[in-house]
C-alpha positions as CSV (number, residue, x, y, z in Angstrom):
1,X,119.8,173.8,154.2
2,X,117.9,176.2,152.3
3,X,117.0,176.3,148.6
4,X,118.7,179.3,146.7
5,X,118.9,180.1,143.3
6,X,122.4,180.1,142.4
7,X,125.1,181.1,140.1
8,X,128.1,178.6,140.8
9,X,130.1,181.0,138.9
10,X,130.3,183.5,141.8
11,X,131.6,180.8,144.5
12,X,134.9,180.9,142.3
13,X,135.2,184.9,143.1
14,X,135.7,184.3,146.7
15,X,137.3,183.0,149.1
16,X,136.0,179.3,149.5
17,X,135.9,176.7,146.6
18,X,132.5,176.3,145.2
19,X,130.3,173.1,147.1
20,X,130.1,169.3,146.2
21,X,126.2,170.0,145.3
22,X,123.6,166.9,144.8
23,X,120.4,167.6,142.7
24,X,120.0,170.6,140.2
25,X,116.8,171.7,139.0
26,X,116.8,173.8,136.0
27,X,114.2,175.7,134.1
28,X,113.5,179.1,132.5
29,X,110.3,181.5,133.3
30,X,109.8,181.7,129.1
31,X,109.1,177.7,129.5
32,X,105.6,179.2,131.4
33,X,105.4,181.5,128.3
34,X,105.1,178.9,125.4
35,X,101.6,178.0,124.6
36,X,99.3,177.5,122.1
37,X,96.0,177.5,123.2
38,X,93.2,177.1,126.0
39,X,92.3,173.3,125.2
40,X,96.1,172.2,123.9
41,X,97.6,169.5,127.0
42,X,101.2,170.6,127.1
43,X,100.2,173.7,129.2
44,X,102.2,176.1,130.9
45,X,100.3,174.4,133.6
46,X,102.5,171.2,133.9
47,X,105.6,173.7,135.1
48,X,103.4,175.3,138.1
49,X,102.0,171.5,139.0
50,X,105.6,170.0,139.5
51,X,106.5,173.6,141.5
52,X,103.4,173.5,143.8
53,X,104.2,169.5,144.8
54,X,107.7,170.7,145.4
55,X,107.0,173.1,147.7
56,X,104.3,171.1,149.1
57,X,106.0,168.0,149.9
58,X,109.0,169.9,151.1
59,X,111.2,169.5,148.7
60,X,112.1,172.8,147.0
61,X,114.7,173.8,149.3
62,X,116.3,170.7,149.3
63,X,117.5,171.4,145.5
64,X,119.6,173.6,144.4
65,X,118.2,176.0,141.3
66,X,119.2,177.5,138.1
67,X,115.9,179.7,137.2
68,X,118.4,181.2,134.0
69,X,119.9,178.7,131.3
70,X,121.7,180.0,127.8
71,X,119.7,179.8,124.7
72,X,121.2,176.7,122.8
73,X,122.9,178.0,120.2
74,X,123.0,176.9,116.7
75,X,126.3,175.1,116.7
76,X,124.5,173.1,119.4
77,X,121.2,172.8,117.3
78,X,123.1,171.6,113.7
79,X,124.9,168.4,116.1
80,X,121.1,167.1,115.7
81,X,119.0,168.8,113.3
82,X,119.9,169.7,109.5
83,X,120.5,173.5,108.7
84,X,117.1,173.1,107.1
85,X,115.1,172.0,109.7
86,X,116.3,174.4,112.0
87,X,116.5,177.5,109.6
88,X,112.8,176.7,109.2
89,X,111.9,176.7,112.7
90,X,113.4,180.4,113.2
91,X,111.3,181.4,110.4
92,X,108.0,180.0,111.4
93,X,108.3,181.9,114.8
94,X,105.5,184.2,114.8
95,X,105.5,187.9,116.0
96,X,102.3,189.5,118.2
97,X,99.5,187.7,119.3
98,X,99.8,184.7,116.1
99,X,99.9,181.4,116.5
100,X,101.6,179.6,114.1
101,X,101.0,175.7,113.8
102,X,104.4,173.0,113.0
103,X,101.9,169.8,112.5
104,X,98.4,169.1,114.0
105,X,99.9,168.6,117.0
106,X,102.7,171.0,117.7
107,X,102.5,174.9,117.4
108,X,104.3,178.6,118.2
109,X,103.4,181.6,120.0
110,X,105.8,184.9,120.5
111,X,107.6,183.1,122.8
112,X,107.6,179.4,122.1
113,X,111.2,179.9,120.0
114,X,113.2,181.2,123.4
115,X,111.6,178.7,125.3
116,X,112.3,175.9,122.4
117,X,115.8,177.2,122.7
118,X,116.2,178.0,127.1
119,X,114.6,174.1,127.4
120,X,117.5,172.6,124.9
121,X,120.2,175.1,127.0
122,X,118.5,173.8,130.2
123,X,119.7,170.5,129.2
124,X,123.0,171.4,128.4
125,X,123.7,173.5,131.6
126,X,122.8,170.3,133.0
127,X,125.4,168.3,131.5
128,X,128.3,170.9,132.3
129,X,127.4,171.3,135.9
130,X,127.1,167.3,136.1
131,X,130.6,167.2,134.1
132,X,132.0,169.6,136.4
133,X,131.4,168.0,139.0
134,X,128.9,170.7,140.3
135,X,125.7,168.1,140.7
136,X,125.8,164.7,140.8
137,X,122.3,164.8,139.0
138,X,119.9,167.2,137.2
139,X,116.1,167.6,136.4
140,X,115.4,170.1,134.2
141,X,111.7,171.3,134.1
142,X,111.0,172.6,130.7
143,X,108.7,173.1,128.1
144,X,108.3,172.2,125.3
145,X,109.5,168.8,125.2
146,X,111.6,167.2,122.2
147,X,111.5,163.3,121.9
148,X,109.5,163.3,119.6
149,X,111.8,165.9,117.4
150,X,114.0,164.6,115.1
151,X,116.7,165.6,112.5
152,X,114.4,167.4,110.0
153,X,110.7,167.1,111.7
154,X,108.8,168.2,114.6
155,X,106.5,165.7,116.3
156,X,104.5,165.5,119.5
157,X,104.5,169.0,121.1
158,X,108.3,168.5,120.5
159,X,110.5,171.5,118.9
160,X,114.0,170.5,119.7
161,X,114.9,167.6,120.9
162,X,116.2,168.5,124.0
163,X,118.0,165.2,125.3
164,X,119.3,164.9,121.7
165,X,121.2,168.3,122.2
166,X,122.5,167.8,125.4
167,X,123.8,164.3,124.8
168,X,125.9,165.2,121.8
169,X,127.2,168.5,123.4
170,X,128.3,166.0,126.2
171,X,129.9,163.9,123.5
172,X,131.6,166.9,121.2
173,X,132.5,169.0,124.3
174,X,133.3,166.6,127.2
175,X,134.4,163.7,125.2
176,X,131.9,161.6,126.8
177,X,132.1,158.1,124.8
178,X,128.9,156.2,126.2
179,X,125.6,158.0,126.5
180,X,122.9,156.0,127.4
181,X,118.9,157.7,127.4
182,X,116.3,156.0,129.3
183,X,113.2,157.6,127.6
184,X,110.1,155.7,129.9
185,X,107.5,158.2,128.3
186,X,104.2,156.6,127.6
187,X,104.7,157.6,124.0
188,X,108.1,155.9,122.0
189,X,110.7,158.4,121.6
190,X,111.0,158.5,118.0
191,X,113.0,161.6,117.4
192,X,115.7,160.3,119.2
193,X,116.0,157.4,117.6
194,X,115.7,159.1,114.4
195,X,118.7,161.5,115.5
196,X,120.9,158.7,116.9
197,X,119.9,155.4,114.6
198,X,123.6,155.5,113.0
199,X,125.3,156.7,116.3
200,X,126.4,154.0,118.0
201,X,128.1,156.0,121.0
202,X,124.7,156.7,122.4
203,X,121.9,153.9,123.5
204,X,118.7,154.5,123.5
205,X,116.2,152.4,125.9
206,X,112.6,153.4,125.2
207,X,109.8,151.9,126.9
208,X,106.2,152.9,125.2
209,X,102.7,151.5,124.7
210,X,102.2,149.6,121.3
211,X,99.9,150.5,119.0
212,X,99.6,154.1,119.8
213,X,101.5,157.5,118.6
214,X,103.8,157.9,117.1
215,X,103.0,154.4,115.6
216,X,106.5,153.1,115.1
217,X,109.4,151.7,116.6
218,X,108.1,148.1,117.5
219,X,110.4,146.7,114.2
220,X,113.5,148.7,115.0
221,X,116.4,146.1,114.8
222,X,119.7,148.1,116.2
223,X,122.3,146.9,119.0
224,X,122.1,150.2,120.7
225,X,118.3,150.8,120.1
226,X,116.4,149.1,122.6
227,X,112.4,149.4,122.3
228,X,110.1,148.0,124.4
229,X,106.6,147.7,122.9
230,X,104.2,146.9,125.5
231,X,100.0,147.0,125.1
232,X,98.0,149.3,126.4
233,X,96.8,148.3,130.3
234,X,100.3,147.6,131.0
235,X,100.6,147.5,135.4
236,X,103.6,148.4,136.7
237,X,104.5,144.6,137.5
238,X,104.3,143.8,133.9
239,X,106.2,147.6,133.5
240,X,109.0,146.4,135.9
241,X,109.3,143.1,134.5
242,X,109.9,144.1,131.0
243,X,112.7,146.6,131.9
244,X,114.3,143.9,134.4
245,X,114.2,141.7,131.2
246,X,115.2,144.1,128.7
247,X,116.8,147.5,129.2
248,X,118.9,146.5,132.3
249,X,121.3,144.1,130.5
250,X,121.4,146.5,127.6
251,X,122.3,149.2,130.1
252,X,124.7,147.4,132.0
253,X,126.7,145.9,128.7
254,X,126.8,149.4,127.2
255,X,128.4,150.5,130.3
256,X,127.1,154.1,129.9
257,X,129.8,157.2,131.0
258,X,126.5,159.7,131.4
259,X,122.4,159.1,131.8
260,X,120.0,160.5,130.9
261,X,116.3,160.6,131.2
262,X,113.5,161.1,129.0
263,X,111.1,161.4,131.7
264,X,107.7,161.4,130.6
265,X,104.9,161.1,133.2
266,X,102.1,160.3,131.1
267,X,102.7,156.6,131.8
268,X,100.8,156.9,135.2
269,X,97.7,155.6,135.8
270,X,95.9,158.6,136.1
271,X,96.7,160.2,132.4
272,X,94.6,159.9,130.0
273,X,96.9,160.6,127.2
274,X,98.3,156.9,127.7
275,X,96.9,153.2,128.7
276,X,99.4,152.4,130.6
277,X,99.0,151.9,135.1
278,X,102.4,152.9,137.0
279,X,101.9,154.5,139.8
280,X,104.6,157.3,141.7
281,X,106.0,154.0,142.9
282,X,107.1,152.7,139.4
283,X,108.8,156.2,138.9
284,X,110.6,155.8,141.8
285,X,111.9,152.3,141.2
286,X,112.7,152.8,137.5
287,X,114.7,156.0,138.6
288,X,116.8,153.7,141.8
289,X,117.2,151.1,139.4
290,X,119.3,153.5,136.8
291,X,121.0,155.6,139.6
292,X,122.2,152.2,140.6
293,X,123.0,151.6,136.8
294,X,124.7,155.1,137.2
295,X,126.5,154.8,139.7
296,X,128.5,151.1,138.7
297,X,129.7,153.0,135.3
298,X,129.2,156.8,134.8
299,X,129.7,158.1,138.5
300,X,126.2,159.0,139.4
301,X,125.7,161.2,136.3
302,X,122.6,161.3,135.6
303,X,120.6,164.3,133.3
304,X,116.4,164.3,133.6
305,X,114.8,166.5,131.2
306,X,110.9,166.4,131.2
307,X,109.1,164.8,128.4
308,X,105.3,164.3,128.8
309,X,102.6,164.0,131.4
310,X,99.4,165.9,131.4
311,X,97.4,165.2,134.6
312,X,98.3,167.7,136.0
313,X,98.3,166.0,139.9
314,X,100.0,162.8,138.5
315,X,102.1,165.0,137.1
316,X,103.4,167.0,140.3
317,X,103.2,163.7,142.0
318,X,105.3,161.8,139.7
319,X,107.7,164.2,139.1
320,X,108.5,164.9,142.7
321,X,108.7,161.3,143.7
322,X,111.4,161.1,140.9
323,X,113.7,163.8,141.8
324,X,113.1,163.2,145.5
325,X,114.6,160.2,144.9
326,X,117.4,161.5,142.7
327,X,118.4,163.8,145.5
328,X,118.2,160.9,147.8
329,X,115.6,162.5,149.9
């Protein structure tokens, strides 16, 4: 089977119905585009590293791609983020060669507002073609990330909080009931708890070292907020353990219709923007033990949108072992 980019849309102009597919993978060539400067981590970089391992472990034409995703539009935006927040996003979006800083952390080029917008569509394409029945699962590879994006604040590298968009379109438009996000980021996913801390149709399960950025989350008290605090030098033993213990029973008495991830690689070992030691092996068990999760209550439907992870071979390495495994490779 080769890999092709295609456009489902044209299988329903001919003569055969369009295929039963397995694993999407979704990005957008403005995700490369965003950046903000020589020495800033969340490089265009991280795309090319999860493309190369692809390719080089075989894997590329084993998926099936959509290079082209809408811009999320702003009826999409507003189900998450205030008029205000977002109305001040599109005016901070710089023209030429400025850059144009949201916090310390988290800044604009030309092009950073398309890709803001193409990774937050990414994420929704996602959810239709795994609605339609078009995928049974998705990873989309884009940049910049969103977790850390919440109603009215950027945070974290994060513009839009991509898994935040997707997971309400899924609940306005599909009349999905049950969304459960697995965000297993080295960092806690604090936008999307801020988005979703009065929404109880939507559980989050965030696993993320304790003390460390963005230095919160370890006193939430919510029965569909489920953090895991865990020090820094956390193995993946102690990882596994704690999710076992933890996020499984939540995830299996929410009985989730639709998954997502909030994959963030900078959990491994080898990345220096976390303490924490899982290895590609820990990816690939956390992601079998929510297919499995997946598969008991919301039909294999499963959405992975990128989050962190900055070494840049832990990064293709993880990333690959996780959608190999969500193609069932």
């Amino acid at each position: 089977m080769k890999g092709v980019i295609l456009d489902i849309g044209k299988f329903n102009q001919g003569r055969r119905p369009p295929p039963i597919l397995h694993t999407a993978f979704i990005t957008h060539p403005l995700c490369i585009k965003h950046r903000v400067s020589d020495w800033h981590p969340e490089a265009p970089a991280r795309l090319a590293a999860i493309d190369d391992r692809l390719h080089s472990a075989h894997l590329y034409d084993h998926l099936y791609h959509f290079h082209h995703p809408p811009l999320a539009s702003r009826e999409q935006l507003l189900r998450v983020h205030s008029a205000r927040y977002v109305d001040w996003v599109f005016a901070s979006a710089p023209a030429g060669e400025a850059i144009v800083h949201l916090d310390p952390d988290t800044g604009m080029n030309q092009h950073s507002l398309g890709a803001a917008l193409h990774a937050a569509g990414a994420a929704i394409r996602a959810v239709d073609k795994v609605m339609a029945g078009k995928v049974q699962n998705a990873f989309c590879a884009v940049r910049p990330p969103g977790h850390h994006a919440g109603r009215d604040h950027t945070g974290g590298f994060c513009i839009f909080n991509n898994v935040a968009v997707a997971a309400a379109h899924a609940m306005a438009v599909h009349g999905i009931g049950r969304v459960a996000v697995v965000d297993f980021d080295v960092h806690h996913g604090n936008g999307t708890e801020d988005i979703f801390r009065d929404d109880g149709r939507l559980l989050l399960c965030s696993t993320f070292q304790h003390p460390f950025y963005p230095f919160c989350g370890a006193d939430t008290v919510s029965d569909h907020i489920v953090n895991v605090p865990l020090p820094a030098g956390t193995t993946g033993k102690a990882y596994r353990e704690s999710f076992e213990a933890r996020v499984l029973p939540a995830l299996d008495a929410f009985a989730p219709e639709l998954v997502f991830f909030s994959a963030g690689f900078d959990s491994h070992l080898e990345d220096d923007m976390g303490q924490f030691g899982l290895t590609e092996k820990d990816f690939v068990w956390i992601t079998e033990t929510v297919m499995a999760i997946a598969d008991r209550h919301a039909g294999g439907r499963i959405v992975s949108v990128l989050e962190g992870g900055y070494d840049l071979s832990a990064l293709g390495r993880s990333a690959a072992a996780h959608i190999k495994t969500l193609a069932g490779l």
